[in-house]
C-alpha positions as CSV (number, residue, x, y, z in Angstrom):
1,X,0.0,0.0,0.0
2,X,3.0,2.5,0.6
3,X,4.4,1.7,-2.7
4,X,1.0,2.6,-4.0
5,X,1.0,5.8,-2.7
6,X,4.4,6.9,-3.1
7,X,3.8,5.8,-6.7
8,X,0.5,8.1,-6.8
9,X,2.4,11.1,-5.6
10,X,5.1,10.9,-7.8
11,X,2.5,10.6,-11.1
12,X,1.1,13.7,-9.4
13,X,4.1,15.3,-9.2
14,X,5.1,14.5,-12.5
15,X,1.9,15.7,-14.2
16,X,1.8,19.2,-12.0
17,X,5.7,19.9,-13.1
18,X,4.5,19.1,-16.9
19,X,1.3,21.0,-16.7
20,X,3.0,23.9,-15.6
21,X,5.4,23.5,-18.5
22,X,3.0,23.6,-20.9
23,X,1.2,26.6,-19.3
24,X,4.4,28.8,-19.8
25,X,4.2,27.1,-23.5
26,X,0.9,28.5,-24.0
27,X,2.8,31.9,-23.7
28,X,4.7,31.2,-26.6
29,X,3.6,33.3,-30.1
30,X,3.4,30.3,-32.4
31,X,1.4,28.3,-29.4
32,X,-1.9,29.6,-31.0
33,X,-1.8,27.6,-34.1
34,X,-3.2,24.1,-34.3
35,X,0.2,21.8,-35.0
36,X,1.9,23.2,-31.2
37,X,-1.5,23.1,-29.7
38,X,-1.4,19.5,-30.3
39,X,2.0,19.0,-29.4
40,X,1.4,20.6,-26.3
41,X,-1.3,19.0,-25.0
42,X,0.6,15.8,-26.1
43,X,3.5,17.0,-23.7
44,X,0.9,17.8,-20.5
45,X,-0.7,14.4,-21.0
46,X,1.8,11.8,-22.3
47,X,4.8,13.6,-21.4
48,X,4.7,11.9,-17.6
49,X,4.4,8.6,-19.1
50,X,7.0,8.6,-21.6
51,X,9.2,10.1,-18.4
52,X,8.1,7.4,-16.3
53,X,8.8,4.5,-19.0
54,X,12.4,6.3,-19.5
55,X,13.0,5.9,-15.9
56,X,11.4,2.7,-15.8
57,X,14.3,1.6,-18.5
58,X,17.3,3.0,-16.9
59,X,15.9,1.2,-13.8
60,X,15.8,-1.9,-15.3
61,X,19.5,-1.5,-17.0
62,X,20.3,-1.5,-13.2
63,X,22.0,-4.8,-11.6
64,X,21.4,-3.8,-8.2
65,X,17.3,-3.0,-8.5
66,X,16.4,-6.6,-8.5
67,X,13.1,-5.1,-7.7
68,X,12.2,-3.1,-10.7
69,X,13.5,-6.2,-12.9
70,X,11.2,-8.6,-11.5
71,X,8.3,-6.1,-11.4
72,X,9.1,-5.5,-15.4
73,X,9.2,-8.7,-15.8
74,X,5.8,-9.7,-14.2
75,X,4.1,-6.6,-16.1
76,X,5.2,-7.8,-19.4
77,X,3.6,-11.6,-18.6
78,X,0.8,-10.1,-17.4
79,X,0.1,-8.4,-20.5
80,X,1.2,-11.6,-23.1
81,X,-1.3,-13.7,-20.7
82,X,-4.1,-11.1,-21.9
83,X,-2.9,-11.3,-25.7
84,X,-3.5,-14.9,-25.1
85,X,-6.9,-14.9,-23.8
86,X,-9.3,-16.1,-26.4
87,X,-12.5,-14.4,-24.2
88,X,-10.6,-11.1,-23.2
89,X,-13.6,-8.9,-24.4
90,X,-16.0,-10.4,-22.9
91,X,-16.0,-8.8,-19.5
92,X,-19.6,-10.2,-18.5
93,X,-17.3,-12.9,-17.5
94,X,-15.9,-12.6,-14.3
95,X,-13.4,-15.8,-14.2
96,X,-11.9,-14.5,-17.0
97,X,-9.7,-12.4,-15.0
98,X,-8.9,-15.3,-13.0
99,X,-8.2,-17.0,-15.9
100,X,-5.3,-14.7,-17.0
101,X,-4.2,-14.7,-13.7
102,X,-3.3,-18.4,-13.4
103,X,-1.5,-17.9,-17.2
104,X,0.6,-15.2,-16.0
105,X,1.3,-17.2,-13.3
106,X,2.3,-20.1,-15.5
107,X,4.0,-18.3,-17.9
108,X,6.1,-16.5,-14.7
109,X,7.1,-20.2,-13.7
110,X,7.9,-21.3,-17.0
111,X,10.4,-18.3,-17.3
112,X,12.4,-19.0,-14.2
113,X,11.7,-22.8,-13.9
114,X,13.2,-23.5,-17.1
115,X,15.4,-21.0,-17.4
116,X,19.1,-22.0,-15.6
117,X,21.5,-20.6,-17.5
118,X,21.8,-17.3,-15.0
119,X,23.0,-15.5,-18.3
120,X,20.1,-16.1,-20.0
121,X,17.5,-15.6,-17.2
122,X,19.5,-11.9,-16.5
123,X,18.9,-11.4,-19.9
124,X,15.2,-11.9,-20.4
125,X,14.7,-10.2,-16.9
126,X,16.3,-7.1,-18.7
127,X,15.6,-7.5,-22.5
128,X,11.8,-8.2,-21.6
129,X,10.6,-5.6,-19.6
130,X,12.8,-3.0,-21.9
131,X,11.6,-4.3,-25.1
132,X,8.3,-3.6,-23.5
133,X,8.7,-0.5,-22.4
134,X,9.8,0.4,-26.2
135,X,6.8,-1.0,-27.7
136,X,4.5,0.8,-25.4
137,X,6.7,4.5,-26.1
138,X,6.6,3.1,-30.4
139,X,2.6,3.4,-29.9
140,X,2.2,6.7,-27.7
141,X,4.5,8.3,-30.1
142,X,2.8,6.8,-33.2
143,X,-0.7,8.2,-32.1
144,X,0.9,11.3,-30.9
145,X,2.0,11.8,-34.8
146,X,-1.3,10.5,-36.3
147,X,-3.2,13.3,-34.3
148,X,-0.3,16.0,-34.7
149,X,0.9,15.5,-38.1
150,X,-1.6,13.7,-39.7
151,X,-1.9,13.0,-42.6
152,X,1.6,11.1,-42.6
153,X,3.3,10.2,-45.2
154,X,3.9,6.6,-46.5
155,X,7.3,6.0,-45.4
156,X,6.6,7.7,-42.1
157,X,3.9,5.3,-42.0
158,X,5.6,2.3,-42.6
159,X,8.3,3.1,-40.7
160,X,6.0,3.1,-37.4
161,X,4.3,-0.2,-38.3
162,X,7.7,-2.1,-39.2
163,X,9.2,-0.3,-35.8
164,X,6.3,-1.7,-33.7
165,X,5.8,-5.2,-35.8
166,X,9.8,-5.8,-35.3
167,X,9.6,-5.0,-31.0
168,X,6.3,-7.2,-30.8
169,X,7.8,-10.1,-33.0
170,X,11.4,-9.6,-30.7
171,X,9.4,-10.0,-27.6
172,X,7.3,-12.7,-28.4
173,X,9.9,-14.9,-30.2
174,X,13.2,-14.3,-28.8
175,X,12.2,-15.2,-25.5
176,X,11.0,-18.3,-26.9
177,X,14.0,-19.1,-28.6
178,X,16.5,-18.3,-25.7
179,X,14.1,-20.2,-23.2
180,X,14.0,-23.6,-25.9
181,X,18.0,-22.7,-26.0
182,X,18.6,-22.8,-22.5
183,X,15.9,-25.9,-22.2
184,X,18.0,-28.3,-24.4
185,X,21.2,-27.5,-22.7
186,X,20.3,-28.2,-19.5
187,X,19.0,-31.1,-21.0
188,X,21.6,-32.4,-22.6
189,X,23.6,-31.6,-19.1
190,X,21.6,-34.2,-17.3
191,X,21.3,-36.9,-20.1
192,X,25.2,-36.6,-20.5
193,X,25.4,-36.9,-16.1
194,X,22.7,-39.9,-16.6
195,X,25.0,-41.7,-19.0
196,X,27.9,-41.3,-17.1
197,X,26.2,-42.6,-14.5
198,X,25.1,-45.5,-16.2
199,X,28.7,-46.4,-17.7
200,X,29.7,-46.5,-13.8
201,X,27.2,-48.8,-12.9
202,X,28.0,-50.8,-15.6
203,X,32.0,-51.1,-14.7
204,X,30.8,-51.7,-11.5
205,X,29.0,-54.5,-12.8
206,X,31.9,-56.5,-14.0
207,X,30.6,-54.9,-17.8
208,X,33.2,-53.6,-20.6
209,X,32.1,-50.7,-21.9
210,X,32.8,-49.7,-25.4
211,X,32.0,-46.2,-26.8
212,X,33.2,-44.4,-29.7
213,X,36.7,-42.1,-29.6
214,X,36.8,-39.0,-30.2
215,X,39.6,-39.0,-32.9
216,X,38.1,-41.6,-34.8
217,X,35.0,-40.5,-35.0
218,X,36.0,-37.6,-37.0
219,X,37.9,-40.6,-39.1
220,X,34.4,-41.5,-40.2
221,X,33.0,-38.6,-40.6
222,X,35.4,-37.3,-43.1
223,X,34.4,-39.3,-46.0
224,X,30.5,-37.9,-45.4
225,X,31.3,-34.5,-44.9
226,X,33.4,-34.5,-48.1
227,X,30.8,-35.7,-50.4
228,X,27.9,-33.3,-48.8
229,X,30.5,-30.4,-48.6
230,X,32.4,-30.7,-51.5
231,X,31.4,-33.3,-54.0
232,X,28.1,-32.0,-55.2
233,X,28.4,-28.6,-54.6
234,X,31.9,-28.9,-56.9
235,X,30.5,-31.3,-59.4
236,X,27.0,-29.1,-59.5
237,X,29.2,-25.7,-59.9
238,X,31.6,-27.3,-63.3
239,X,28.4,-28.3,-64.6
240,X,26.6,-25.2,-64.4
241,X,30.1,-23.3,-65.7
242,X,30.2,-25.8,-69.0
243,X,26.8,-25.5,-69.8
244,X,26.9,-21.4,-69.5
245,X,29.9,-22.1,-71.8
246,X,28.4,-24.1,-74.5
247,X,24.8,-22.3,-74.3
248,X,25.9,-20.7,-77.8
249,X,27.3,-24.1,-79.9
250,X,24.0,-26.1,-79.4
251,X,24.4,-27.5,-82.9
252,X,27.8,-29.4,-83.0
253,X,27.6,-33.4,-82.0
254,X,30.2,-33.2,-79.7
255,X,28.8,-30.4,-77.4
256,X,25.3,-31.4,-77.3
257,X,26.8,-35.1,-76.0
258,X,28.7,-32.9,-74.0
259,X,26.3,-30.8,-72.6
260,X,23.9,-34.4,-71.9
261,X,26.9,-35.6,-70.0
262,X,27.2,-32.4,-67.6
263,X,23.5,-32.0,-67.4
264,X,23.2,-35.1,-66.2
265,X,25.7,-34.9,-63.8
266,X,24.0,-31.3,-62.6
267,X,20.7,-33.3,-62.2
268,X,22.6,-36.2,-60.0
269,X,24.1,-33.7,-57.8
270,X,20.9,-31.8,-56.9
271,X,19.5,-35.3,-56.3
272,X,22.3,-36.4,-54.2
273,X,22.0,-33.8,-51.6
274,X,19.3,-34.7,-49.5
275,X,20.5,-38.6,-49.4
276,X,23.7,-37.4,-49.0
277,X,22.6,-35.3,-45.6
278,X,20.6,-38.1,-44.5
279,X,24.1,-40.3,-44.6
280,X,25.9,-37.8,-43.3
281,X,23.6,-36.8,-40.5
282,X,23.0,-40.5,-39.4
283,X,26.3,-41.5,-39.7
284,X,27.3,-38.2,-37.3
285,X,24.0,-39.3,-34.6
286,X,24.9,-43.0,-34.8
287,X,28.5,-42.8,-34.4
288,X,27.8,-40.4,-31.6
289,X,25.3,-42.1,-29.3
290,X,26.9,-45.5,-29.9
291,X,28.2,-47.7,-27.0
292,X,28.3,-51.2,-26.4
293,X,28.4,-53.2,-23.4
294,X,30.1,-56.8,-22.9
295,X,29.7,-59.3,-20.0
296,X,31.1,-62.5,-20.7
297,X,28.3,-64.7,-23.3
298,X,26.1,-60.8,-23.1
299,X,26.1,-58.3,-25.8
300,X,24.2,-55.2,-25.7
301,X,24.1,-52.2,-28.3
302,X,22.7,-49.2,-26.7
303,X,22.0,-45.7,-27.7
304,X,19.3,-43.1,-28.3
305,X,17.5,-40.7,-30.8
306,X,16.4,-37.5,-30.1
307,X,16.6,-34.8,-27.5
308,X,14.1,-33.4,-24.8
309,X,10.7,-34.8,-24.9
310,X,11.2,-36.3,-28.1
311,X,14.4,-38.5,-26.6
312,X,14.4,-42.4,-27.1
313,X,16.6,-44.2,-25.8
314,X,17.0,-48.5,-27.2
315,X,19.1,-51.3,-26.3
316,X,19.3,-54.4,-28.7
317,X,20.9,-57.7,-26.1
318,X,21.8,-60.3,-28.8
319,X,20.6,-63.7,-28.6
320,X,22.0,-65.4,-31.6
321,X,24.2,-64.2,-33.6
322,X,23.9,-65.8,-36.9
323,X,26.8,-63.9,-39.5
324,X,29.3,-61.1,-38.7
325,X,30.4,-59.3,-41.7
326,X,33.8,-56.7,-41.3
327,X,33.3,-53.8,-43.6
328,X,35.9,-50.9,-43.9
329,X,33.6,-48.5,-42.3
330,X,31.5,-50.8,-39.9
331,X,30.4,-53.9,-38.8
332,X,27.4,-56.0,-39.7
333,X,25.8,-58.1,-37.1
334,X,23.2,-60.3,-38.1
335,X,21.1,-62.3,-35.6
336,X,18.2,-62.2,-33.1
337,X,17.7,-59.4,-30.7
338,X,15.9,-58.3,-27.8
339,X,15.1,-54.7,-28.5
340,X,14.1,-52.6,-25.4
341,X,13.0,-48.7,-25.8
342,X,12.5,-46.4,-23.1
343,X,11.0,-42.9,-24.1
344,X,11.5,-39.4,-22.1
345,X,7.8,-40.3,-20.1
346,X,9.1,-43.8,-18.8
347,X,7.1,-46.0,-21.6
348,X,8.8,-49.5,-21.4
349,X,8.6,-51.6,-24.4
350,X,9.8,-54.8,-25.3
351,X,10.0,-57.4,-28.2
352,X,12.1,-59.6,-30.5
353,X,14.0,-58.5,-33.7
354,X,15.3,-60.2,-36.2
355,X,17.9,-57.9,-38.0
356,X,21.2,-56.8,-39.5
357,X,22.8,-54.0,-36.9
358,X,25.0,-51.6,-38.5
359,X,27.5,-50.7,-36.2
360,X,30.1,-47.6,-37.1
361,X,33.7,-48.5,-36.7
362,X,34.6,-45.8,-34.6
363,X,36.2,-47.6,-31.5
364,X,39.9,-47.5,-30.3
365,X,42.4,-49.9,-31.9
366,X,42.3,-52.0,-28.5
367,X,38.5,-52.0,-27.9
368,X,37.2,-52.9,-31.8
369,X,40.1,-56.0,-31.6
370,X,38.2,-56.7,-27.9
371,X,34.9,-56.4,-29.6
372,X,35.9,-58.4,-32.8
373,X,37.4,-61.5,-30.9
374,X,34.2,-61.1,-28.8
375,X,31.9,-61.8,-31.6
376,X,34.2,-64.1,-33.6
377,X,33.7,-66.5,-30.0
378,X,30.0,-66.1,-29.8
379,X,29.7,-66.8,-33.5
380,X,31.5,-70.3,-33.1
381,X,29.6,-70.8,-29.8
């Protein structure tokens, strides 16, 4: 209540000091006509407010007023909980007030329970409530010229709207972004603890635990990355350049079997991209998630897809292996599996495969001759 009224006598003050202002402008010779009669009742009326919001701005750029953040912070979800609000006109409807309550509320929670990267969260508590405060002086201003000035010009015009469409769309998806941002990271921070975890309950367990090294893993990836990076793009750019180069002999033999040739290379290249990112992207996830556990006559392949909600992670314990094939660039195990999935709400499931595994050869020397003999055993078993 103290705040209350302190903050009542200071919009008191504020509006006597700029009334009085604006008297003594009145005085002025040019304050009879129209255009500074306007402006000077804009500067009595909206003059406090734009003061205020200036104030309310350098407040916020202010470490130490935690205060004013917060309180910027909670006005600004107050007001994108009404934006929300499919019934907001209807105010015959009491709960509906009550209803924008509790999404204020949950959109206040979201914001810090999600949020903990402390960089981040200081951030949004300063970029919000600012970019607010922006929008809110882009629309005084933008009415004070439509009433002032008006008609305005086109570019004047636009200006406003693509000033004003540009602060809505930055508070609306920016936060979004940063809070998705700092979501996935701290997910990926406790999935990479969980694993870790795992792997030492696994040693524990008497278990040898094979994942993929770091060097070669990059090994693999090269021959991927080259023909997405390089290949096409190259073989699609010398095409293009021998076609622009031969667009003016269309009617010799050898350049139209010529130009056949290089078109039909252009056309393989365009078609090779999106396989080619496919390959490259699943040789990157698989080699990446990869990791196999041994117990004596046990083999398990585990791993996982996804991230966040969306994560799965699978396990395939093989229970006959019937052919091992040693590629250059993995290993095929055929044979019967138990495949067990586990998905980011707890939903078990379990059945029998019958299937070839690929399995990326991205291991150290001394664990991929472990794993090898390994198989080589079971299979003569």
């Amino acid at each position: 209540m103290n705040r209350f009224k302190n903050w009542l006598i200071k919009v008191i003050i504020y509006y006597i000091v700029f009334i009085v202002i604006g008297y003594f402008m009145s005085l002025l010779p040019q304050s009879s006509q129209p255009i500074y009669y306007n402006l000077r009742m804009f500067f009595m009326v909206l003059g406090p407010l734009y003061l205020m919001l200036i104030i309310q701005i350098i407040k916020t750029f202010r470490k130490q007023d935690e205060h004013t953040v917060e309180k910027g912070s909670h006005l600004l979800l107050t007001a994108i909980s009404f934006l929300f609000m499919g019934r907001l006109l209807d105010f015959q409807k009491p709960y509906d007030l009550v209803e924008a309550n509790l999404v204020n509320k949950g959109l206040r929670h979201m914001s810090h329970s999600e949020v903990r990267s402390l960089k981040i969260r200081h951030f949004l508590n300063i970029f919000m409530p600012v970019c607010f405060y922006f929008l809110i002086l882009e629309i005084l201003t933008l009415f004070s010229c439509i009433v002032t000035f008006a008609p305005l010009s086109d570019s004047i015009s636009n200006g406003f709207i693509f000033a004003i469409t540009l602060t809505l769309l930055m508070l609306i998806i920016l936060p979004l972004i940063l809070l998705f941002i700092s979501k996935y990271h701290t997910d990926q921070s406790l999935h990479k603890k969980k694993l870790v975890q795992d792997k030492e309950m696994a040693i524990d367990s008497d278990y040898l635990v094979i994942e993929s090294d770091p060097v070669c893993r990059q090994q693999f990836l090269r021959l991927p990355k080259v023909l997405f990076l390089f290949v096409c793009p190259a073989i699609l750019l010398f095409s293009f350049i021998v076609l622009f180069l031969t667009k003016n002999h269309l009617y010799s033999g050898i350049i139209v079997v010529l130009r056949t040739i290089f078109l039909a290379l252009a056309l393989f290249s365009l078609l090779a991209f999106l396989p080619l990112l496919i390959y490259w992207l699943n040789c990157s996830g698989t080699s990446k998630v990869q990791r196999i556990y041994i117990h004596e006559n046990q083999f398990i392949y585990a791993g996982y897809s996804g991230s966040m909600e969306e994560r799965s992670e699978f396990s395939f314990i093989l229970t006959h292996l019937d052919s091992l094939i040693i590629k250059r660039r993995a290993l095929w195990i055929k044979g019967t599996f138990i495949k067990k999935t586990c998905d980011a709400y707890g939903t078990h499931q379990k059945k029998i495969a019958h299937k070839r595994l690929w399995i990326p050869r991205t291991f150290s020397l001394k664990q991929e001759k472990t794993l090898i003999s390994f198989l080589k055993k079971m299979q003569d078993e």
